[in-house]
CHARMM-style PDB file with segment names, atoms N, HN, CA, C and O in Angstrom:
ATOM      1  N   UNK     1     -23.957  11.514   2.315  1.00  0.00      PROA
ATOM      2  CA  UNK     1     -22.595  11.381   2.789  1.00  0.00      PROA
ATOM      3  C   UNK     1     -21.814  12.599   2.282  1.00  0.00      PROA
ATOM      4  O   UNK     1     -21.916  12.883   1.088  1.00  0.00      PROA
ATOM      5  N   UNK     2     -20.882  13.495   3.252  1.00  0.00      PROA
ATOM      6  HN  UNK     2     -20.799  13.264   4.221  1.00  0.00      PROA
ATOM      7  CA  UNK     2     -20.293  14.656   2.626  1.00  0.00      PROA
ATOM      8  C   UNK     2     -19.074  14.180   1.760  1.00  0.00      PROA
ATOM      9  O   UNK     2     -18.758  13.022   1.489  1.00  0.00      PROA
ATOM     10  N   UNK     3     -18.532  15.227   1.430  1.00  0.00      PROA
ATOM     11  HN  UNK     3     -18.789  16.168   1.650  1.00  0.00      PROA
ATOM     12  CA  UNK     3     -17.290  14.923   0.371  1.00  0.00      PROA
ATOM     13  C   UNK     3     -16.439  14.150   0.977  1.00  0.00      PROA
ATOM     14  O   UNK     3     -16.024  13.078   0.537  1.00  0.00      PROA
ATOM     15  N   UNK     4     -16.043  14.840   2.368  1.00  0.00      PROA
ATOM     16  HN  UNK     4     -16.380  15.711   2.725  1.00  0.00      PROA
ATOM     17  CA  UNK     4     -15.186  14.398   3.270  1.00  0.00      PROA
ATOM     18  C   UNK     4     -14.865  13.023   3.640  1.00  0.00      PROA
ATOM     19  O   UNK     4     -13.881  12.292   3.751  1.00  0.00      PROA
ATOM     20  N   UNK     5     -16.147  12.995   3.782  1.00  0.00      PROA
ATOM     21  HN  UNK     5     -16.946  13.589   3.691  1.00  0.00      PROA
ATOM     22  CA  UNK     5     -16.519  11.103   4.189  1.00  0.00      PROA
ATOM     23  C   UNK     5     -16.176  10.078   3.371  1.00  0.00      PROA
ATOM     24  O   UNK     5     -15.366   9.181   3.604  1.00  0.00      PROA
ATOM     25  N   UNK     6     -16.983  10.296   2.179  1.00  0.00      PROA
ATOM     26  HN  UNK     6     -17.641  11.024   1.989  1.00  0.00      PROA
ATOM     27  CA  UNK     6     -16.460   9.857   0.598  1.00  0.00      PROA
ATOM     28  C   UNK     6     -14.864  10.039   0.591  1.00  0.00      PROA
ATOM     29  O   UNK     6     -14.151   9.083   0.286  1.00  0.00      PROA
ATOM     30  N   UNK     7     -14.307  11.313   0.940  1.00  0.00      PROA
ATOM     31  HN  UNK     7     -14.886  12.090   1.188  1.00  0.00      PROA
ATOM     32  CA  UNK     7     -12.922  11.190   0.377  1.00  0.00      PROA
ATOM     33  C   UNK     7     -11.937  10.379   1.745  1.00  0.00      PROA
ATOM     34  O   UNK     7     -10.714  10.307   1.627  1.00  0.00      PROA
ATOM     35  N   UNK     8     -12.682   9.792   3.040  1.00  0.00      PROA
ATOM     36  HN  UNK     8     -13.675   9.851   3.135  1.00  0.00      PROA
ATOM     37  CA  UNK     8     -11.860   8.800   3.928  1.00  0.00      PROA
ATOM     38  C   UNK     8     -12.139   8.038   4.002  1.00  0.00      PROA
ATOM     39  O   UNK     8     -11.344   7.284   4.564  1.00  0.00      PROA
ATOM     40  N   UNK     9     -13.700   7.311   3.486  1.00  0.00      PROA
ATOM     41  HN  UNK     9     -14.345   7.923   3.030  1.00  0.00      PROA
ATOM     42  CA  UNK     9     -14.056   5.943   2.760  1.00  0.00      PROA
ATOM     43  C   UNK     9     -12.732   5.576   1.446  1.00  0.00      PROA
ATOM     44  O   UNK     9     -12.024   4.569   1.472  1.00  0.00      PROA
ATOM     45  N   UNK    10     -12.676   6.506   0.538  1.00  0.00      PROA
ATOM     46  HN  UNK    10     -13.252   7.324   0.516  1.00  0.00      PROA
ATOM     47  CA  UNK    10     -11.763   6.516  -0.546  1.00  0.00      PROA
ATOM     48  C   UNK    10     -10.571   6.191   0.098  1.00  0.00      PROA
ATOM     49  O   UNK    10     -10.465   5.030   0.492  1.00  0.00      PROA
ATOM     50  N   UNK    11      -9.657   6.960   0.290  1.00  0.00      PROA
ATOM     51  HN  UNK    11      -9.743   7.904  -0.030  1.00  0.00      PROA
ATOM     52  CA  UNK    11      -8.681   6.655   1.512  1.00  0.00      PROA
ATOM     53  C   UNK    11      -8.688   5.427   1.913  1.00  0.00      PROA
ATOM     54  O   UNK    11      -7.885   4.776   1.244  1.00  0.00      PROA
ATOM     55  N   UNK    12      -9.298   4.714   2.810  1.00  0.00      PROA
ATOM     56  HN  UNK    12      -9.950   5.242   3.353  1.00  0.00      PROA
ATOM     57  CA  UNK    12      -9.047   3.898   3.478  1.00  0.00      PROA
ATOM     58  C   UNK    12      -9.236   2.547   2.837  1.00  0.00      PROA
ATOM     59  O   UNK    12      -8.655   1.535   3.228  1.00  0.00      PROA
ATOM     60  N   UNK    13     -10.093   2.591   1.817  1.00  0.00      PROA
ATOM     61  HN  UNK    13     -10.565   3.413   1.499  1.00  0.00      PROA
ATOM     62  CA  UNK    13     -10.102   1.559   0.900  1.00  0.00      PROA
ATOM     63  C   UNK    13      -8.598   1.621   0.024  1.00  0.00      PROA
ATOM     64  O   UNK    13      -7.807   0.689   0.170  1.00  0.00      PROA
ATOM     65  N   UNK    14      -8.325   2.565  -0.722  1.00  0.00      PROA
ATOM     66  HN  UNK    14      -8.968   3.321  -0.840  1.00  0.00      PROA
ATOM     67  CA  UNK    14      -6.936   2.798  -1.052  1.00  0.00      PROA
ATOM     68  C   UNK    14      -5.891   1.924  -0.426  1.00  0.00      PROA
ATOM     69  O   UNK    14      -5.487   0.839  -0.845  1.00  0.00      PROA
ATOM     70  N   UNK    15      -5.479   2.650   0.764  1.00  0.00      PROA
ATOM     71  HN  UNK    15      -5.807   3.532   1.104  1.00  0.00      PROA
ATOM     72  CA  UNK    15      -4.455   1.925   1.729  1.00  0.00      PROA
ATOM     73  C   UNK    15      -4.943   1.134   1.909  1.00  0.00      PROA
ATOM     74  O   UNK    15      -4.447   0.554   0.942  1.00  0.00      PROA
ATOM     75  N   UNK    16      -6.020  -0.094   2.601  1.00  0.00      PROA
ATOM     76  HN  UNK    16      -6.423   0.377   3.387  1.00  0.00      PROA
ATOM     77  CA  UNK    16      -5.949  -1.191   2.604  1.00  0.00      PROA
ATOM     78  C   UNK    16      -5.580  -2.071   1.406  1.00  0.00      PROA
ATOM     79  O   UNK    16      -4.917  -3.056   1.733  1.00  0.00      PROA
ATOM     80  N   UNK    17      -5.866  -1.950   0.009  1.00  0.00      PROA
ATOM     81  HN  UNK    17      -6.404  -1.150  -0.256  1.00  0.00      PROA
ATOM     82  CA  UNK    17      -5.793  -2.005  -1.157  1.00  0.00      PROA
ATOM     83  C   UNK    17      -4.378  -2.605  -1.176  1.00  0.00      PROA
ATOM     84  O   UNK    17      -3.929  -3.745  -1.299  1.00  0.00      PROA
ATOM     85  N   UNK    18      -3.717  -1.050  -0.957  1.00  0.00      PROA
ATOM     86  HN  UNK    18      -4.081  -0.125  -0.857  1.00  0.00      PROA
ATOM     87  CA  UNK    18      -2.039  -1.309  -0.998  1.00  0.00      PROA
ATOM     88  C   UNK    18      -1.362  -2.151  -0.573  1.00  0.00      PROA
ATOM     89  O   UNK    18      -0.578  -2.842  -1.224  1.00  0.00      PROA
ATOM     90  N   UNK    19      -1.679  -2.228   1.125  1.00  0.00      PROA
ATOM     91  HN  UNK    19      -2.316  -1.667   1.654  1.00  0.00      PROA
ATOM     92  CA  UNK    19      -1.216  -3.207   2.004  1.00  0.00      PROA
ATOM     93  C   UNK    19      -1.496  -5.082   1.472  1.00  0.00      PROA
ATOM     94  O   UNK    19      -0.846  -6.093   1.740  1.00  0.00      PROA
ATOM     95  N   UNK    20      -2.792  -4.865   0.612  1.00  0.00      PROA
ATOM     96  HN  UNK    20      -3.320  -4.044   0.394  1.00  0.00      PROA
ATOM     97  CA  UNK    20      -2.857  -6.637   0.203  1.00  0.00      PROA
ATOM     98  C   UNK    20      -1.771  -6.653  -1.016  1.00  0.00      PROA
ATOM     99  O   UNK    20      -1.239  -7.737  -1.258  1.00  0.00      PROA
ATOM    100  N   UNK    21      -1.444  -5.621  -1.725  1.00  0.00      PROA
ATOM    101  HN  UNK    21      -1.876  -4.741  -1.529  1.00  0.00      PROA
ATOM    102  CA  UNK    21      -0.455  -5.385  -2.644  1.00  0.00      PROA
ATOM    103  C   UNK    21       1.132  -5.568  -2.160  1.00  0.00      PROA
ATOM    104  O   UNK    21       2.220  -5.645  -2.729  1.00  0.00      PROA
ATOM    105  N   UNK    22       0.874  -5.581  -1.433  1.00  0.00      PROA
ATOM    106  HN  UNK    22      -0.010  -5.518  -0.971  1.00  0.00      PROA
ATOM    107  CA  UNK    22       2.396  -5.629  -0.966  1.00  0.00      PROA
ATOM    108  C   UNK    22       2.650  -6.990  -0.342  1.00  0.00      PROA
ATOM    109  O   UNK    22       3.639  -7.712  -0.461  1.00  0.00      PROA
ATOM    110  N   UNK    23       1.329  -7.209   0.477  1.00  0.00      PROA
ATOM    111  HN  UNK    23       0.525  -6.622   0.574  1.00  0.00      PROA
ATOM    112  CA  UNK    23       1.751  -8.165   0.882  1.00  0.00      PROA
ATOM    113  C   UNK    23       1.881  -9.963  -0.135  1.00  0.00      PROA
ATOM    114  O   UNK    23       2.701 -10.878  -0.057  1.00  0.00      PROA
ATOM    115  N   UNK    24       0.757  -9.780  -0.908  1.00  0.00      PROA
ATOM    116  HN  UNK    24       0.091  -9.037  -0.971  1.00  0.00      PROA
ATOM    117  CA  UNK    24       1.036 -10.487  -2.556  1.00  0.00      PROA
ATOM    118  C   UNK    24       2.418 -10.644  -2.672  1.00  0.00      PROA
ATOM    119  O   UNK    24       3.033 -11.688  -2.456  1.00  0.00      PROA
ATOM    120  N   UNK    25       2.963  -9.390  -3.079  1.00  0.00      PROA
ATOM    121  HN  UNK    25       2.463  -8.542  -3.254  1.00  0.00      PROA
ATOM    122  CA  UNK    25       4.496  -9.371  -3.793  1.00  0.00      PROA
ATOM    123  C   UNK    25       5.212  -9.972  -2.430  1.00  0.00      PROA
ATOM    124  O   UNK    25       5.731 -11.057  -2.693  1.00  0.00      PROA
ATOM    125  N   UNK    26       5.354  -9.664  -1.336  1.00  0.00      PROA
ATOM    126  HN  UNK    26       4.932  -8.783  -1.123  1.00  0.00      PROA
ATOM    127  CA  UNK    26       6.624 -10.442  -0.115  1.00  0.00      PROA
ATOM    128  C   UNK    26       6.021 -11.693   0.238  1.00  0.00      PROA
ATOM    129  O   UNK    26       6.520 -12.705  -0.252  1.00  0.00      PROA
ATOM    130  N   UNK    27       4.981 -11.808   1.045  1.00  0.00      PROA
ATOM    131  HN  UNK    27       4.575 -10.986   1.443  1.00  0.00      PROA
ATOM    132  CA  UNK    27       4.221 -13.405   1.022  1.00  0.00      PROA
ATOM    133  C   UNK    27       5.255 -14.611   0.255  1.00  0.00      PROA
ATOM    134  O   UNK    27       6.220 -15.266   0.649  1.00  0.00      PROA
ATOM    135  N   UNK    28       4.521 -14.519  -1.011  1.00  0.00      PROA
ATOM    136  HN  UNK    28       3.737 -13.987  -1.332  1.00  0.00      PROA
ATOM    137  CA  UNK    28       5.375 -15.568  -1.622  1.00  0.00      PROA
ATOM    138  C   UNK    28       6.703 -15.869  -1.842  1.00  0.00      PROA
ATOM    139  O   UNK    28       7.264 -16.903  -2.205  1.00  0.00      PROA
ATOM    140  N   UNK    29       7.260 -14.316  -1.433  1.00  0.00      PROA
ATOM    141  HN  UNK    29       6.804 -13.477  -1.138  1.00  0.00      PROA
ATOM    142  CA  UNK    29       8.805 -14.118  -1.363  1.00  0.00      PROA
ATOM    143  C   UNK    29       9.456 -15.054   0.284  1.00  0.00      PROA
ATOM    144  O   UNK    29      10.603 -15.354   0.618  1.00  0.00      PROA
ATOM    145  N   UNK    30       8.250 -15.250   0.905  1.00  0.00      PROA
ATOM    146  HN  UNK    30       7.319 -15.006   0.634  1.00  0.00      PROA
ATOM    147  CA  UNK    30       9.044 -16.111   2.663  1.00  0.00      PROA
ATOM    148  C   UNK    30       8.940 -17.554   2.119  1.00  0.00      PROA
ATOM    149  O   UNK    30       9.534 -18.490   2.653  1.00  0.00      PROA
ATOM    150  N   UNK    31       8.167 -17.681   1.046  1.00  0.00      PROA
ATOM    151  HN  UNK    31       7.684 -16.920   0.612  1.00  0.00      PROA
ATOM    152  CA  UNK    31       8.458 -19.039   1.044  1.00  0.00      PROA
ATOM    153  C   UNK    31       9.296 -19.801   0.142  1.00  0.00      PROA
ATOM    154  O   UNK    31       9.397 -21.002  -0.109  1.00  0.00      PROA
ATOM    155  N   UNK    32       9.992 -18.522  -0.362  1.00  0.00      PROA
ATOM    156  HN  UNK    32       9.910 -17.546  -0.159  1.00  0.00      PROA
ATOM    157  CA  UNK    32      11.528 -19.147  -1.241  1.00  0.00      PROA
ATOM    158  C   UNK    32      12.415 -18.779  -0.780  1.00  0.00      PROA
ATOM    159  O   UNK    32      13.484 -19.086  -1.308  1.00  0.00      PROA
ATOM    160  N   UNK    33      12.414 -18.038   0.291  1.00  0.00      PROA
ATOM    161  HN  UNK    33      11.546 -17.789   0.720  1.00  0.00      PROA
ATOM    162  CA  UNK    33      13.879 -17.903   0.752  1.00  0.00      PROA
ATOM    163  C   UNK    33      13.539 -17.486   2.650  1.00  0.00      PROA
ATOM    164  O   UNK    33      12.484 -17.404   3.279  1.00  0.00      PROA
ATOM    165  N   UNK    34      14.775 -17.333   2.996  1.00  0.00      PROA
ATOM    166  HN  UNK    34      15.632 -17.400   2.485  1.00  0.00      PROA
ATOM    167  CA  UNK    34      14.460 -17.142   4.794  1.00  0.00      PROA
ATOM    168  C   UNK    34      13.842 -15.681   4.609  1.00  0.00      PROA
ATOM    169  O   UNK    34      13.573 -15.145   3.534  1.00  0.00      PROA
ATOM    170  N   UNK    35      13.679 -15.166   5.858  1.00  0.00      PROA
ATOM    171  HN  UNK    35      13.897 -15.601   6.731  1.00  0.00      PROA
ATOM    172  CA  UNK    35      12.906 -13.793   6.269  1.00  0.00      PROA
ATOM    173  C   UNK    35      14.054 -12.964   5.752  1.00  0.00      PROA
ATOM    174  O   UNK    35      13.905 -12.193   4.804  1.00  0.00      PROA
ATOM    175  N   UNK    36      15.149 -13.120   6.353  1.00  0.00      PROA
ATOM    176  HN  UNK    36      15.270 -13.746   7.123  1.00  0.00      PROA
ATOM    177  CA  UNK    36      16.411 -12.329   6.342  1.00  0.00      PROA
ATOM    178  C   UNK    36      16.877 -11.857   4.806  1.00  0.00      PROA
ATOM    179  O   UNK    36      17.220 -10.730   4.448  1.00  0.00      PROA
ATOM    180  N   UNK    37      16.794 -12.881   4.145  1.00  0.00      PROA
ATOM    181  HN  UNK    37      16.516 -13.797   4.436  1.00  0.00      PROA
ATOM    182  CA  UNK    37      17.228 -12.973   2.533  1.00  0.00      PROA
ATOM    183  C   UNK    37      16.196 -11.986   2.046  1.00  0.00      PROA
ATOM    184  O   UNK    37      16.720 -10.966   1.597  1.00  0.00      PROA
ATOM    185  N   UNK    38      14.347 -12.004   1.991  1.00  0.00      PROA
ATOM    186  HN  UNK    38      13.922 -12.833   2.355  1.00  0.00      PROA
ATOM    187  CA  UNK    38      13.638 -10.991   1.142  1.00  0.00      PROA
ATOM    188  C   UNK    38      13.852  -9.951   1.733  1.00  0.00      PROA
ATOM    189  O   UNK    38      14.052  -9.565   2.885  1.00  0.00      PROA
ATOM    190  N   UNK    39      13.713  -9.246  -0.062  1.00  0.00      PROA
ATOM    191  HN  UNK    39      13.550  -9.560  -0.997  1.00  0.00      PROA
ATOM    192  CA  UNK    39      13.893  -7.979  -0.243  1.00  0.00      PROA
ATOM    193  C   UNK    39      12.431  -7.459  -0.107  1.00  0.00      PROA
ATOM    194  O   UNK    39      11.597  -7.680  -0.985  1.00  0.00      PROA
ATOM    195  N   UNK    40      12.126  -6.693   1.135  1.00  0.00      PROA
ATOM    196  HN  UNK    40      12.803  -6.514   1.848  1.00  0.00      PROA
ATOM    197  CA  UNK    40      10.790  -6.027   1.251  1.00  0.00      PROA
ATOM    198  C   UNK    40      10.575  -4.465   0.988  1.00  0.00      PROA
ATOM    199  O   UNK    40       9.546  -3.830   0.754  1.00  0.00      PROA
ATOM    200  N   UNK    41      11.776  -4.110   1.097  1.00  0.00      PROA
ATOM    201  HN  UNK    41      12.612  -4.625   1.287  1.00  0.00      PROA
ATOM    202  CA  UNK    41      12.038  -2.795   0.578  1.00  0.00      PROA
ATOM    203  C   UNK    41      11.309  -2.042  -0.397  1.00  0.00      PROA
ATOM    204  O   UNK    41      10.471  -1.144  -0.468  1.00  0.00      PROA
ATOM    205  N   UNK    42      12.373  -3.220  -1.513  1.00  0.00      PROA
ATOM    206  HN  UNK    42      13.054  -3.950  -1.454  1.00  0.00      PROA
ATOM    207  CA  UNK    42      11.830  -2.704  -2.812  1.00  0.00      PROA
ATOM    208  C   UNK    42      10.224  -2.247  -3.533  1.00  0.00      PROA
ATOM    209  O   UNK    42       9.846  -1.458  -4.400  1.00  0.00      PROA
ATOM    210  N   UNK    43       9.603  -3.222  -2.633  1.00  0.00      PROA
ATOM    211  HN  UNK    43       9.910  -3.862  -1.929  1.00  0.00      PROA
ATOM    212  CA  UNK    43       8.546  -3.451  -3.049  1.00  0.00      PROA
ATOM    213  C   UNK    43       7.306  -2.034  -2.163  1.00  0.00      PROA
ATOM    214  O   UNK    43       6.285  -1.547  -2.649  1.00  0.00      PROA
ATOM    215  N   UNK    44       8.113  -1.671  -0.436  1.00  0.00      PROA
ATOM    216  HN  UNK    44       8.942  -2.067  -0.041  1.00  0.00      PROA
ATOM    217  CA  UNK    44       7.404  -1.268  -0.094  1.00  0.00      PROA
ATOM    218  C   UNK    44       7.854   0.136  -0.581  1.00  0.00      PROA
ATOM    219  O   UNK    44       6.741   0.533  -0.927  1.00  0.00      PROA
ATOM    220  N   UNK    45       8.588   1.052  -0.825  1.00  0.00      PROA
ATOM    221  HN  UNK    45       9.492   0.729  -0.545  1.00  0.00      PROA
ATOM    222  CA  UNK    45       8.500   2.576  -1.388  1.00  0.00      PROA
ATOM    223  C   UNK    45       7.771   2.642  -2.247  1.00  0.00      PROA
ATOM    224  O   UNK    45       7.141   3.667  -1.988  1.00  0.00      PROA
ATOM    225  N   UNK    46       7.176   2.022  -3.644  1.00  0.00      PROA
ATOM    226  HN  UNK    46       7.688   1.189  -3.855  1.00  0.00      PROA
ATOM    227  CA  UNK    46       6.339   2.825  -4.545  1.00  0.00      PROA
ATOM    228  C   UNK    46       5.246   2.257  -3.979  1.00  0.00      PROA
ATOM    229  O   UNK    46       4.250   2.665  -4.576  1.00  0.00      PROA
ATOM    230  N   UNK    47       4.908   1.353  -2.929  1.00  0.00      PROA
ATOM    231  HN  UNK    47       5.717   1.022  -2.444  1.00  0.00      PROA
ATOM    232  CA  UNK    47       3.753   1.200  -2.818  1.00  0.00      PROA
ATOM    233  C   UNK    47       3.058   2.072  -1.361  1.00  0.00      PROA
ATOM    234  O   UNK    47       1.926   1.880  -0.915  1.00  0.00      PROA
ATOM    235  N   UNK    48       4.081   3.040  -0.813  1.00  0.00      PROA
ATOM    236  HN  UNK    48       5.001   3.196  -1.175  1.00  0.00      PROA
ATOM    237  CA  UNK    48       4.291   3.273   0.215  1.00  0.00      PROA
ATOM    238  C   UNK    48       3.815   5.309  -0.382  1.00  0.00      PROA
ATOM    239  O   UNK    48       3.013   6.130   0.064  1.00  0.00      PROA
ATOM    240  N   UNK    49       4.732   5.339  -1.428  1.00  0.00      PROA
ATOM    241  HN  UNK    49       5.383   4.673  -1.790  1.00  0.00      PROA
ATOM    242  CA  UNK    49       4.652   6.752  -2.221  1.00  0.00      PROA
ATOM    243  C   UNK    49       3.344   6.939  -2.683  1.00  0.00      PROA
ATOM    244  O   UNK    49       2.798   8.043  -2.675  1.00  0.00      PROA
ATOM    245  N   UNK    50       2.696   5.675  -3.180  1.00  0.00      PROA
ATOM    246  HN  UNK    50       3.139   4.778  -3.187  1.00  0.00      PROA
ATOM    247  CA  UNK    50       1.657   5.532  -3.946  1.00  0.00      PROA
ATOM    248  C   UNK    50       0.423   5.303  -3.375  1.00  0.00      PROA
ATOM    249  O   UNK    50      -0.608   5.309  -4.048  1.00  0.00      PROA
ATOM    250  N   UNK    51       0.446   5.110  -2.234  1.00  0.00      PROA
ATOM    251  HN  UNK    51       1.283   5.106  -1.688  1.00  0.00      PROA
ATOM    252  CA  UNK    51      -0.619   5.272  -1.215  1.00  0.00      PROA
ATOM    253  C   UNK    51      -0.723   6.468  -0.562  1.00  0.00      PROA
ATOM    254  O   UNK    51      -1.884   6.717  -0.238  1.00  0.00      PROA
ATOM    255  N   UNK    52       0.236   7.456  -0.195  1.00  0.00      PROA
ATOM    256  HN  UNK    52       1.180   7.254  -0.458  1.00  0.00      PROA
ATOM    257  CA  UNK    52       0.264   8.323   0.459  1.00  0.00      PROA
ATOM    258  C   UNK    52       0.066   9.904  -0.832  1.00  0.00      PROA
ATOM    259  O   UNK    52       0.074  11.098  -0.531  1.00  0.00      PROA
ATOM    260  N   UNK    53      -0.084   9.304  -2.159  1.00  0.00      PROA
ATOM    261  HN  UNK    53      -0.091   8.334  -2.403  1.00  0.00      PROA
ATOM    262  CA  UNK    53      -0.292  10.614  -2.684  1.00  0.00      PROA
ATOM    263  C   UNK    53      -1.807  10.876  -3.372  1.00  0.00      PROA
ATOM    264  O   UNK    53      -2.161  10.189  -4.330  1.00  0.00      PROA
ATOM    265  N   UNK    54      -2.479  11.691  -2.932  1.00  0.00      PROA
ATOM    266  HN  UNK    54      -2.191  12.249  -2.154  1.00  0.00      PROA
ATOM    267  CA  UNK    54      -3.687  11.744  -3.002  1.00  0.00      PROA
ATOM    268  C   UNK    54      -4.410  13.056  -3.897  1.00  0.00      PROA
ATOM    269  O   UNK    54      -4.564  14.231  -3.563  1.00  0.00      PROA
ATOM    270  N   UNK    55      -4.826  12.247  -5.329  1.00  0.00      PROA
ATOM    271  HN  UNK    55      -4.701  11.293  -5.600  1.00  0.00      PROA
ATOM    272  CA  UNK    55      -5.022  13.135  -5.987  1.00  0.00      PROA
ATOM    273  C   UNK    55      -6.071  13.565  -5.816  1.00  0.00      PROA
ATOM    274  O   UNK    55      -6.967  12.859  -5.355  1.00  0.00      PROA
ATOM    275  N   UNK    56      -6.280  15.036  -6.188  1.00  0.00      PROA
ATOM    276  HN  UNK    56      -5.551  15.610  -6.562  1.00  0.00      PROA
ATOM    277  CA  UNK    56      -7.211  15.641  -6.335  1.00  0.00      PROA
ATOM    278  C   UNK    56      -7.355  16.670  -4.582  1.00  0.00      PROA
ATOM    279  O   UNK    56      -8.248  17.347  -4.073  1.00  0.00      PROA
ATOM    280  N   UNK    57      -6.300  16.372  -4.274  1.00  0.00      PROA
ATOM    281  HN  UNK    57      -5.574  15.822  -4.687  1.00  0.00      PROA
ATOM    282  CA  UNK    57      -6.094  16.763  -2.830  1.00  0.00      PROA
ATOM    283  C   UNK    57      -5.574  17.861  -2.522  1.00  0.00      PROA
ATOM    284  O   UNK    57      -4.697  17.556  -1.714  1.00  0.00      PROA
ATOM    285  N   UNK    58      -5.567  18.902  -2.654  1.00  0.00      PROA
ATOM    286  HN  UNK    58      -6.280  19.149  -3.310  1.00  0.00      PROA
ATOM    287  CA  UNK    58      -4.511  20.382  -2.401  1.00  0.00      PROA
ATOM    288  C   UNK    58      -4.253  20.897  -1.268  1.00  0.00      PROA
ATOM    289  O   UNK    58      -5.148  21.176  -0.469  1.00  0.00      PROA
ATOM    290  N   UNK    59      -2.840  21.118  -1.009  1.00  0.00      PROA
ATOM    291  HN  UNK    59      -2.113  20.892  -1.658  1.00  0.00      PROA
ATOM    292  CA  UNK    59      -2.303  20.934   0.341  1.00  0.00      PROA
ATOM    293  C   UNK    59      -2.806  22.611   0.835  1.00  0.00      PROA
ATOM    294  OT1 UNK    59      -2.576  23.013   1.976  1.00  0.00      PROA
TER     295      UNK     59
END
């Protein structure tokens, strides 16, 4: 398998990763309050920053 491959296997495990992370933290947030009331925000920028920065990566 080249680096490449390895590094969008990596990737994509990553972001999926994130996405069950986030969704953990809001999930349980619909069932204490309406849709309108959670705060999804908060939760999605560092997990949003933190998926999209990829170390070892040089632009």
């Amino acid at each position: 398998m080249s680096s490449e491959a390895k590094g969008a296997w990596a990737y994509l495990l990553s972001s999926a990763a994130a996405y069950i992370v986030y969704l953990a933290i809001v999930v349980p947030r619909l069932f204490r309050a309406p849709a309108a009331h959670v705060s999804y925000i908060a939760p999605l920028v560092p997990i949003a920053v933190a998926s999209a920065v990829r170390p070892g990566v040089s632009a």
